[in-house]
Structure formats: structure tokens, C-alpha cells
N, C-alpha and C positions, 0 to 999 in steps of 0.2 A: 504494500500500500504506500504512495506516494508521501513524504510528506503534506499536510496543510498548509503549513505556512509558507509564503514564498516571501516574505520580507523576516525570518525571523532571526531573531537577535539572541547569540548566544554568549554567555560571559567565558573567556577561555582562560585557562590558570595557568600556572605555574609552578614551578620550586614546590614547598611545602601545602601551600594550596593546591596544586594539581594530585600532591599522593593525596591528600584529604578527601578531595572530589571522588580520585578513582580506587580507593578503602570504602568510601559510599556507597558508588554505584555499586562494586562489586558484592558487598552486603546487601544490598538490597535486592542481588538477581539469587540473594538466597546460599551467597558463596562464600567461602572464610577468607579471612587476608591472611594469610598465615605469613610468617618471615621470610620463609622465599621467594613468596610472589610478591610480599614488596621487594626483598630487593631486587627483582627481576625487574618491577616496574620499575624503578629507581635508577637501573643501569639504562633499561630505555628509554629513560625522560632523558638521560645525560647524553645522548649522542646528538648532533645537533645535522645528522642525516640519515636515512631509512639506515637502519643495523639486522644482521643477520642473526639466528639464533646464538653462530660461532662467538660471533663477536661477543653480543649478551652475556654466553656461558665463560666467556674467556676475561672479559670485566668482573663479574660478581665471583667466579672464581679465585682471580688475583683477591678481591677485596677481602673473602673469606678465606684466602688461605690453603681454600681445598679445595679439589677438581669439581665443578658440577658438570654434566654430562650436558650436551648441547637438545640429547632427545627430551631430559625433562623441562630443558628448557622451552622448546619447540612445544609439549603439550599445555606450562601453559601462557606460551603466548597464544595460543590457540582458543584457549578460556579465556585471554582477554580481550580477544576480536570478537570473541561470539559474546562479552558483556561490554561495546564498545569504548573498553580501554586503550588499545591501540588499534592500529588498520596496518592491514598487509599490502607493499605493495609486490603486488603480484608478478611484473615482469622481474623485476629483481631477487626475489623469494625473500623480500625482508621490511622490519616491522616498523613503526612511529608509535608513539605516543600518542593519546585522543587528547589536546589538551581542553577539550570541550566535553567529556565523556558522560554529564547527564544529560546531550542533546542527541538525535538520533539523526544523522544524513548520510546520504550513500557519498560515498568516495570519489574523486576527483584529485587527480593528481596530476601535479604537472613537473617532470623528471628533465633538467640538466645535460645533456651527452658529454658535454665537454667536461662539467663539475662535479655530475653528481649529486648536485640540488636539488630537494626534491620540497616541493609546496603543494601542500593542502589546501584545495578553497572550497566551498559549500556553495552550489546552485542551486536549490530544489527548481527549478524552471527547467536546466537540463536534465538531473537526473530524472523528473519525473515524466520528460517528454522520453529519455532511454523506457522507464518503467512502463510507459504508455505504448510502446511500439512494441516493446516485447511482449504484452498482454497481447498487442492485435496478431502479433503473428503467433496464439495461442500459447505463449510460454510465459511460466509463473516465476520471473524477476524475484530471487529470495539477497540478494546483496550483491548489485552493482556495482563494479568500481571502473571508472574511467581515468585512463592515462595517457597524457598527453606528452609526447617525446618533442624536447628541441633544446634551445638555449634560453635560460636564463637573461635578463637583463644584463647582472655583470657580465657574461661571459657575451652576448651579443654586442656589449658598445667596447670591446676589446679590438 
């Protein structure tokens, strides 16, 4: 189902605020925070570009000391796309941080070639015209996500 709102306004956090937001939502989808999914979320807030499970398990790792395996990493970042704590991007197999995570919008990504940059924006106008098209050609839309390959600003006025 499409979003409603196509103007809506969502507060996005950060730092402390942002584990607070997604310690929330993920309690509220009925799920525990336990200490390793914060510091999983924790190592994904700190990248400041899509990270892979590697990477994630290879940070919280260092920080604890002790190996964590990248598969239970990978299950749950997986629990945390399916409670909109982070988003996958897909061509790359790797993850972000939601820093809007009590708001619900499908995915939009626009990815870097040269950088590796990767920015999230929120259309409900286009995702729900994808949603709408894909209903008409009889297929039931369960999580869109749209990625747009090119350059960046900085790297275009280069």
C-alpha cells in the first residue's frame, strides 16, 4: 500500500537520538535490543556510506575484542530492514542506517560511480507511481527500492 502522505514530514536523528528512535521502533515491532544488535546498529550508524555485513562484523569485532561472524551479523541486519532500521542497498549487497526509522517509505537511492556516495531521499509521488504500475501489471509491490547510478555533485563539478 502506497504511502498517504505525499508532503510528509519526517524528523531524522542522529548520534544518541537515532539508537533511541531505533531501540523504539524495534521494541515496538515486539523485538528485544539486546547488546548486539545495538552495537551492530551502532557500527552502522558510524559509516558514513552503505557498509557491508564484512565491514559491520569486522568494526564491532575490533571494538569487542572478539570475532563476530559476518552471518550473524547479516541475520540481523536483516531484522533490521524488515523493522525499518536500516535499508539495503541492493546493487551493492550493503546496508545504511534508517535515520528516520518511525517513518515508513520505500527506498530511493541514488549511488556515486566514481565515490561511492550513496543518498537516500523519500518520494512517495514516485515510489507510489512504481507501486501503482506494478499492481497494474498484477504484481503485489511488498518493498521497493529504486537506485539511481551516476555522479554525485562533488564528483560531477570535478
Amino acid at each position: 500500500m502506497a504511502p498517504a502522505h505525499h508532503n510528509h514530514v519526517h524528523h531524522s536523528h542522529e548520534g544518541e537520538s537515532l539508537a533511541h528512535a531505533a531501540r523504539e521502533t524495534m521494541e515496538r515491532s515486539g523485538e528485544q535490543w539486546t547488546a548486539m544488535r545495538a552495537a551492530i546498529f551502532e557500527a552502522l550508524a558510524s559509516f558514513d556510506k552503505p557498509a557491508s555485513a564484512y565491514d559491520i562484523a569486522d568494526k564491532v569485532s575490533k571494538a569487542q575484542g572478539r570475532r563476530v561472524a559476518a552471518n550473524s551479523v547479516y541475520r540481523i541486519l536483516d531484522l533490521f530492514v524488515g523493522a525499518n532500521l536500516a535499508r539495503r542497498v541492493e546493487s551493492s549487497n550493503a546496508y545504511v542506517a534508517n535515520d528516520h526509522p518511525d517513518c515508513l517509505h520505500d527506498c530511493i537511492f541514488l549511488i556515486c560511480d566514481t565515490c561511492g556516495n550513496t543518498t537516500h531521499i523519500d518520494n512517495d509521488r514516485i515510489s507510489g507511481g512504481v507501486r501503482a504500475a506494478a499492481k497494474e501489471a498484477g504484481f503485489a509491490p511488498d518493498r521497493p527500492v529504486i537506485e539511481v547510478r551516476g555522479r554525485c555533485g562533488d564528483c560531477e563539478s570535478v
